[in-house]
C-alpha positions in Angstrom: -26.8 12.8 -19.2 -23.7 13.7 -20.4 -21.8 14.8 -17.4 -23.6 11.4 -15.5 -21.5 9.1 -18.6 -18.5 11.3 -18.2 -18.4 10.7 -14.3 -18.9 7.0 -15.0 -16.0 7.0 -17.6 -14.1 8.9 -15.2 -14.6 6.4 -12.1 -13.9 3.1 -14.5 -10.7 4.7 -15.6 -9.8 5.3 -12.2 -9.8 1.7 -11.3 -7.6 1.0 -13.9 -4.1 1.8 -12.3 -2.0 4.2 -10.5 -0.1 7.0 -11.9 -1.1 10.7 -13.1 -0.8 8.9 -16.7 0.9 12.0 -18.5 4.3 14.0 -18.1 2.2 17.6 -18.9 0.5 16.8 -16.4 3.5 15.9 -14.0 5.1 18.8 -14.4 2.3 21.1 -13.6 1.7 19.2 -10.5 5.8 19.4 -9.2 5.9 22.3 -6.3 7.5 25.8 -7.7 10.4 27.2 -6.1 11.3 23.5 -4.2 14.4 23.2 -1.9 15.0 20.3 0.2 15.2 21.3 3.4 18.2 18.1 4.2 21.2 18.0 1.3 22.0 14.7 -0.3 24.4 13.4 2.6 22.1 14.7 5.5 19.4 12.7 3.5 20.8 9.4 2.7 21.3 9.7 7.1 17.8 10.9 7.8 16.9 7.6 5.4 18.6 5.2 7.8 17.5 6.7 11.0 14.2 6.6 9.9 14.3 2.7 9.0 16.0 2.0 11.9 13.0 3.9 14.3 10.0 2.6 12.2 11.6 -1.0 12.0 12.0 -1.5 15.8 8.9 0.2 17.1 6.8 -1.5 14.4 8.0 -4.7 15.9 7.5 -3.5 19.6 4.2 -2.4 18.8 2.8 -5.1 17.1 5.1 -7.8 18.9 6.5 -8.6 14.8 10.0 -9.9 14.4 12.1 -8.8 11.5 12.5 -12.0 9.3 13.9 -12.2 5.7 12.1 -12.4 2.6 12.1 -13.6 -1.3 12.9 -11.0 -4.3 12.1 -14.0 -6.3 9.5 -16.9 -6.4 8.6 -20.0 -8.6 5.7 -19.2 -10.6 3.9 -22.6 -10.2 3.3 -21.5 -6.5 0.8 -18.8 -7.0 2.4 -17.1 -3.8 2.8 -14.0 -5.9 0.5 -11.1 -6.2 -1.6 -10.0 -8.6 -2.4 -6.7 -6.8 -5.9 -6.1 -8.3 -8.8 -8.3 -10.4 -8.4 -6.8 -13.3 -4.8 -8.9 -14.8 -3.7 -4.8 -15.6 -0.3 -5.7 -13.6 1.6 -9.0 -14.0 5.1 -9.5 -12.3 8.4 -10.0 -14.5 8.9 -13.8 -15.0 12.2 -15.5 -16.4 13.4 -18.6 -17.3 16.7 -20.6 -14.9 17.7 -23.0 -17.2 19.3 -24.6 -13.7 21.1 -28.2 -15.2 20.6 -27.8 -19.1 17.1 -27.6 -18.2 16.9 -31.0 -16.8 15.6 -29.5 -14.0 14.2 -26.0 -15.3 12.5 -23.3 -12.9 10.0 -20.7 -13.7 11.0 -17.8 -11.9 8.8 -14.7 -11.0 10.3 -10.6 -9.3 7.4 -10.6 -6.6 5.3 -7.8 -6.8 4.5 -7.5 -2.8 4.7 -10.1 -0.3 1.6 -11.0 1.1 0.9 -14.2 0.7 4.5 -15.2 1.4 3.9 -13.6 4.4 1.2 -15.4 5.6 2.9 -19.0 4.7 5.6 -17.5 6.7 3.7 -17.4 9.6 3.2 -20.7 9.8 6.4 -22.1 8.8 8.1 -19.8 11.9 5.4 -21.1 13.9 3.8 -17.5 14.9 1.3 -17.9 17.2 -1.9 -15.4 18.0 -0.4 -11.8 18.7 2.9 -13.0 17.0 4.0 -11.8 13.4 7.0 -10.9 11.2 8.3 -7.8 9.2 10.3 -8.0 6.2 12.7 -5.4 4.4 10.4 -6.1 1.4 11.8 -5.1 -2.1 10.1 -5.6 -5.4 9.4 -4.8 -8.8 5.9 -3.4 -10.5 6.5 -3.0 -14.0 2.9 -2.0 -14.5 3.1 1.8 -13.5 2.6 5.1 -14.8 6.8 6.7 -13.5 5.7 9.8 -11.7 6.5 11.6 -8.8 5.6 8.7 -6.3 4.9 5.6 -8.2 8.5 3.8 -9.2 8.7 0.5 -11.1 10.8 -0.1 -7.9 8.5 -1.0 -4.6 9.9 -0.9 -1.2 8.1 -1.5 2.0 8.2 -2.9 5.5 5.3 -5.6 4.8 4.0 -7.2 7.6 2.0 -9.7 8.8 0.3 -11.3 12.4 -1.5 -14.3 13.7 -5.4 -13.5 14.6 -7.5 -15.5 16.3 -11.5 -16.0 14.8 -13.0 -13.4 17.6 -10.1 -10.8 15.7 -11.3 -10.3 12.7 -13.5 -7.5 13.4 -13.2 -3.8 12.6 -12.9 -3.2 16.7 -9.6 -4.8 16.0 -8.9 -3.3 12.7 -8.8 0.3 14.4 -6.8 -0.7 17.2 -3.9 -2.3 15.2 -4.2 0.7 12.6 -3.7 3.1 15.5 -0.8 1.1 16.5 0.9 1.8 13.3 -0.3 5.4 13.2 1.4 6.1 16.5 4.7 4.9 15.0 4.4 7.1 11.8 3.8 10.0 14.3 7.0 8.9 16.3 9.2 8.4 13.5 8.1 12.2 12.6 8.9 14.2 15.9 12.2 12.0 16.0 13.3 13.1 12.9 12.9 16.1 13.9 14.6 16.3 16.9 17.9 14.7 14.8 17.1 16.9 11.9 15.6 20.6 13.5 15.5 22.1 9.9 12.5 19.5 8.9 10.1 21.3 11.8 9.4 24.4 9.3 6.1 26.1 9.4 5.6 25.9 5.5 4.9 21.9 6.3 2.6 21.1 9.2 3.1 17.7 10.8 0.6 14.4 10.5 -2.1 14.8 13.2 -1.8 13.0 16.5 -5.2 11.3 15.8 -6.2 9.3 12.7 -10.0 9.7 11.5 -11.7 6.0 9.7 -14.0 6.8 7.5 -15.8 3.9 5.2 -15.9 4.4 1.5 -19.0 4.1 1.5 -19.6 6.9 3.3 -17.2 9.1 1.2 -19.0 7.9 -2.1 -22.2 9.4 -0.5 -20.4 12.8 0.3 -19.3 13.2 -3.2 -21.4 10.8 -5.7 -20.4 12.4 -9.2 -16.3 12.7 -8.2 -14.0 9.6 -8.9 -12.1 8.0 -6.5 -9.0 10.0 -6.4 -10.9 13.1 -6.1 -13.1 12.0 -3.5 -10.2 11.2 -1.8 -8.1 15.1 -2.5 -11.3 16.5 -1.2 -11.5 14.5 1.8 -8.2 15.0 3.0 -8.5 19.0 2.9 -11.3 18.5 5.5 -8.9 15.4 7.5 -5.5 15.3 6.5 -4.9 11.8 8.0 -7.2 9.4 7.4 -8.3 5.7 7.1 -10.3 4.6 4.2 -11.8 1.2 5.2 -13.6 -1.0 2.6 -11.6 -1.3 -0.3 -12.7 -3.7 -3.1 -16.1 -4.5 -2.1 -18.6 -2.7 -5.0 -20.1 0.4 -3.6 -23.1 2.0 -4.1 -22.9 3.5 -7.7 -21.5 0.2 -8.8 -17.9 0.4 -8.8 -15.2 -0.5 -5.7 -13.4 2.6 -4.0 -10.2 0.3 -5.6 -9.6 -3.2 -7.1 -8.3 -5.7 -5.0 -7.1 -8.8 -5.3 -9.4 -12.0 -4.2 -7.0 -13.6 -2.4 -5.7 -11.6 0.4 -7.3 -8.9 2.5 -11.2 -9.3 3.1 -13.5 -6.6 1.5 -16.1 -9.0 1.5 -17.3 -9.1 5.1 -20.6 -7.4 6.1 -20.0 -5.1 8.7 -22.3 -2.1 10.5 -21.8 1.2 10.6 -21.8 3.7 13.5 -25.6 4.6 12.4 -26.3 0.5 12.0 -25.8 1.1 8.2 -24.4 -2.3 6.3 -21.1 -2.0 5.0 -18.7 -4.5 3.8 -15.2 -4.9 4.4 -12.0 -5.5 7.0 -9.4 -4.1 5.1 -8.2 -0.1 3.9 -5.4 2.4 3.3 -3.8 5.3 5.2 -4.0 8.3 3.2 -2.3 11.8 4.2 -2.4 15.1 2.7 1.5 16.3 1.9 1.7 19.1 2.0 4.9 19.6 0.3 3.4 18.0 -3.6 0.0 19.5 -2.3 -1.6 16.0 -3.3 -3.2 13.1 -2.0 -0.3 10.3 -0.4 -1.0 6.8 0.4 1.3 5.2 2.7 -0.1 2.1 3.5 -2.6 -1.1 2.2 -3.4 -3.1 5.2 -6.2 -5.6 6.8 -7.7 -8.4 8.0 -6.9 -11.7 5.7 -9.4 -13.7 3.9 -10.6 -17.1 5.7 -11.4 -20.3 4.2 -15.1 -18.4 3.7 -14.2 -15.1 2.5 -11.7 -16.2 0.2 -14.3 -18.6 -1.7 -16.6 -15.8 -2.0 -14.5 -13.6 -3.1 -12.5 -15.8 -5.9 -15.9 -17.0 -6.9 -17.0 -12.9 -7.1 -14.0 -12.3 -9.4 -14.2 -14.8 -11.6 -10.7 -16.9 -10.2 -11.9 -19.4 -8.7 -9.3 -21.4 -11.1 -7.1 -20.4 -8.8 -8.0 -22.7 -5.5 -5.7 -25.5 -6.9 -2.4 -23.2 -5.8 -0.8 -24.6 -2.9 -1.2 -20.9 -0.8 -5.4 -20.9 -1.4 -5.3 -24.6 -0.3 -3.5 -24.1 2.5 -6.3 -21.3 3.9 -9.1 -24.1 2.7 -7.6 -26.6 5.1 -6.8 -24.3 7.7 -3.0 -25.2 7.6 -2.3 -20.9 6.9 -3.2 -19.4 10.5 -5.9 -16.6 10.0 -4.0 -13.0 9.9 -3.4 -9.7 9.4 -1.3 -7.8 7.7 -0.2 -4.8 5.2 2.6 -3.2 3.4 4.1 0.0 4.7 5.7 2.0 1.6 9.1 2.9 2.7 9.9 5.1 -0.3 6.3 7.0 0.2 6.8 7.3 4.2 10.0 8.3 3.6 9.2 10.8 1.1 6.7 12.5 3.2 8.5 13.0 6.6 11.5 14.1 4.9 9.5 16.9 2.8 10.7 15.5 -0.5 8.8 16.0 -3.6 9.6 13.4 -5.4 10.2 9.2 -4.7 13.5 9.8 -6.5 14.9 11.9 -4.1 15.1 9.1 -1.3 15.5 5.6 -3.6 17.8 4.8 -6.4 15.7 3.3 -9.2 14.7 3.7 -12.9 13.2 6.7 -14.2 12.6 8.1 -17.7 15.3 10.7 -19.5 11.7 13.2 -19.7 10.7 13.0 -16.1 14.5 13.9 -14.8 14.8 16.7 -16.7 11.1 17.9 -15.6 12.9 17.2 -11.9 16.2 19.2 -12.7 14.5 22.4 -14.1 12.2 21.9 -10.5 15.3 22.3 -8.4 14.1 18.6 -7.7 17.7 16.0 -6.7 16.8 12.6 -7.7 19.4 10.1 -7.3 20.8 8.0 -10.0 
């Protein structure tokens, strides 16, 4: 009995945010004996080439054009995100005073851009197979500071028009592959710019992506929590998709919270074996091999429609929140169905450069005890 309560407490807790949660930990978990394999200036180069490469065949693969997009929004709009169910992360909000606050403005630091995104693609007037990419910064106070969770979030988020007969896990796959092939790319290019990062010590990122439902996980190891199940998966497939996030699985608890009101975990769908299964949405996991630890680089699916997103906010206990302009606009069918997802930049970075740390490739905030765990690690991060 006690080891089952344990797992449970182990599996709720793991819901609860991201983050190892404890600088002991941290620095047990930082490689021995680290040396980048590119210096500082030979980095900050490898960072731009890398943009550059991911940014135009991102948009070439999924016919997206690079458009601009808000650090800031008003908070009356409910265009920002929550990122979960739970309310454990709320974005930074401020007060502009504008005209001796004759006309005041709640302001609010975005904390991803999805639902901007898909207002977006309407106003630009995107139709099916079009979409748009953004340069997306933004600020998640919420985090545990480790070795690749910063309060600072950067990512190429991105979003395209579906029709109805898209929103299917067929399609899923096929876009997801799409991406995959450009992570690969952006890999062997590096490479041939920067020879040193093709070492034996790190392999490369398979060819071929496996999808694997989290259901299916869950049933290979029941007792182990989400972030193990997912360190044990990856030693078997170190590339993988995890689709299905946010829907409850079968010991009670979702893989991962996710919010209502954007991607849709909601959706029955059948497994391979004819097995029901719920959801259109999941993230790209890779093993790196430098940290030796589990590495997401990407949140993406399939968007809510007028349906799912009802069932969903109803399911969560929001459904306060269909008076915001964005749910209304998906109620009335004046938001074109779509999908979408956010590409970490920092975390993509971080990995095909062989970095062991977020630091070492963006400029942000970090405590005085986790830079001096970095310094005695051999470990460069930028300031």
């Amino acid at each position: 009995m006690g080891n089952h309560s344990e797992a449970v407490l182990d599996k709720r807790a793991d819901l609860a945010g991201p983050g190892i949660g404890d600088y002991d930990e941290l620095e047990e978990i930082l490689p021995r004996n680290y040396k980048s394999l590119l210096d500082r200036k030979e980095t900050q180069r490898a960072i731009f080439a890398a943009k550059n490469y991911i940014e135009l065949n991102l948009c070439r693969e999924l016919d997206l054009m690079m458009v601009t997009v808000p650090l800031i929004v008003d908070a009356e709009s409910g265009v920002n995100d929550l990122l979960d169910r739970d309310g454990s992360r709320t974005p930074i909000q401020f007060h502009i005073s504008n005209d001796r606050n004759v006309h005041p403005v709640e302001a609010q630091v975005v904390q991803a851009a999805t639902k901007w995104k898909r207002m977006a693609l309407a106003e630009f007037g995107m139709k099916p197979g079009e979409g748009l990419c953004t340069d997306m910064r933004a600020v998640r106070k919420d985090y545990f500071l480790d070795h690749d969770h910063s309060a600072y979030v950067d990512q190429w988020d991105w979003e395209r028009v579906i029709t109805p007969a898209d929103r299917n896990l067929g399609f899923l796959k096929e876009v997801v592959n799409r991406i995959w092939k450009v992570i690969v790319g952006a890999e062997w290019y590096l490479q041939e710019l920067f020879p040193q990062l093709k070492t034996e010590r790190y392999p490369n990122l398979p060819e071929r992506l496996t999808f694997m439902h989290a259901e299916d996980i869950l049933q290979m190891y029941p007792n182990l929590p989400r972030k193990q199940r997912e360190t044990r998966i990856l030693q078997e497939f170190p590339a993988i998709f995890i689709i299905g996030i946010g829907w409850p699985l079968a010991d009670g608890y979702p893989h991962e919270m996710r919010a209502a009101d954007y991607d849709d975990w909601i959706t029955e769908t059948r497994s391979p074996d004819g097995e029901i299964r719920h959801g259109l949405n999941g993230d790209i996991l890779v093993w790196n091999p430098v940290t030796k630890r589990r590495h997401e680089l990407t949140s993406m699916g399939i968007r809510v429609d007028a349906a799912s997103l009802m069932q969903q906010l109803e399911m969560s206990h929001q459904m306060e929140f269909v008076k915001f302009p964005y749910h209304q606009g998906i109620l009335q069918h004046k938001i074109p169905l779509s999908i979408g997802g956010g590409i970490g930049q920092s975390r993509t970075l971080m990995l095909l450069l062989r970095k062991a740390h977020l630091g070492e490739v963006s400029v942000t905030v970090w405590p005085k005890i986790l830079k001096e765990i970095c310094a005695a690690k051999n470990i460069h991060v930028l300031e």
